[in-house]
N, C-alpha and C positions, 0 to 999 in steps of 0.2 A: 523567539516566543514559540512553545510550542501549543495545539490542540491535542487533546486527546483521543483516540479511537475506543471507546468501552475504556479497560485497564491496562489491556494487553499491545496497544497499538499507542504509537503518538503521532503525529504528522507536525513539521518543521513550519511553522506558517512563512518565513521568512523564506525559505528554500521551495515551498511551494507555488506552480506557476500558473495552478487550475486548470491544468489541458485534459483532465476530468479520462485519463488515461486507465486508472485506476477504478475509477466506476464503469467504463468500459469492459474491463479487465475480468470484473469479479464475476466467477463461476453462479454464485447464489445472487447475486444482484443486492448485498451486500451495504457497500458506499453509495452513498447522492450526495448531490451537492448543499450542503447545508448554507444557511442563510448570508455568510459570509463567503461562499464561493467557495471556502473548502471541505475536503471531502467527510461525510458523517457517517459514524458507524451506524447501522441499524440492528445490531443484535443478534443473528444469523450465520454469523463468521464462522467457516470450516477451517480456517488457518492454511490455506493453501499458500501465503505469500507471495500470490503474482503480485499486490498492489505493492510490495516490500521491494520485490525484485524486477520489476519495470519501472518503477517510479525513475523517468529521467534525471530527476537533479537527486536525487537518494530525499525526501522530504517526507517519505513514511521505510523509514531504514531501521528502527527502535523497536523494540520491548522492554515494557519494566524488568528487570531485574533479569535480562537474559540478553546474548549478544549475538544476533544474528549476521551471515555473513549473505552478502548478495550474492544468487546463481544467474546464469542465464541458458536458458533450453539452449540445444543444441537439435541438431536434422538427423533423423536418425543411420543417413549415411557417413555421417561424420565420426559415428560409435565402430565400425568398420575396418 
């Protein structure tokens, strides 16, 4: 079962663990926890995809009709 994030986001409810990592995460303050524990878009999204690309179990890994690939930062001594 998925939720939805706005149109552009969906979140896995089944693969979701709620460690609320993701609201943590977001630059703009973004996601909260919505009534069900997971996480609710608020409208505000700059598309930065930390919540895409830290989500531990991949449970916001999707967009409609586009296919994103997970990153993860690197230190910038490791560019080096």
């Amino acid at each position: 079962m998925v939720k939805s994030l706005e149109k552009k986001f969906i979140v896995d409810i089944d693969k979701c663990t709620k460690c609320g990592l993701c609201i943590k995460l977001c630059p703009v303050s973004n996601l909260s926890t919505g009534s069900d524990d997971i996480p609710d878009f608020q409208g505000n999204c700059n598309f930065c995809m930390r919540c895409i690309s830290f989500c531990p179990t991949e449970a916001i890994g999707r967009a409609s009709g586009k296919e994103y690939f997970l990153y993860r930062a690197v230190k910038a001594a490791e560019l080096i």
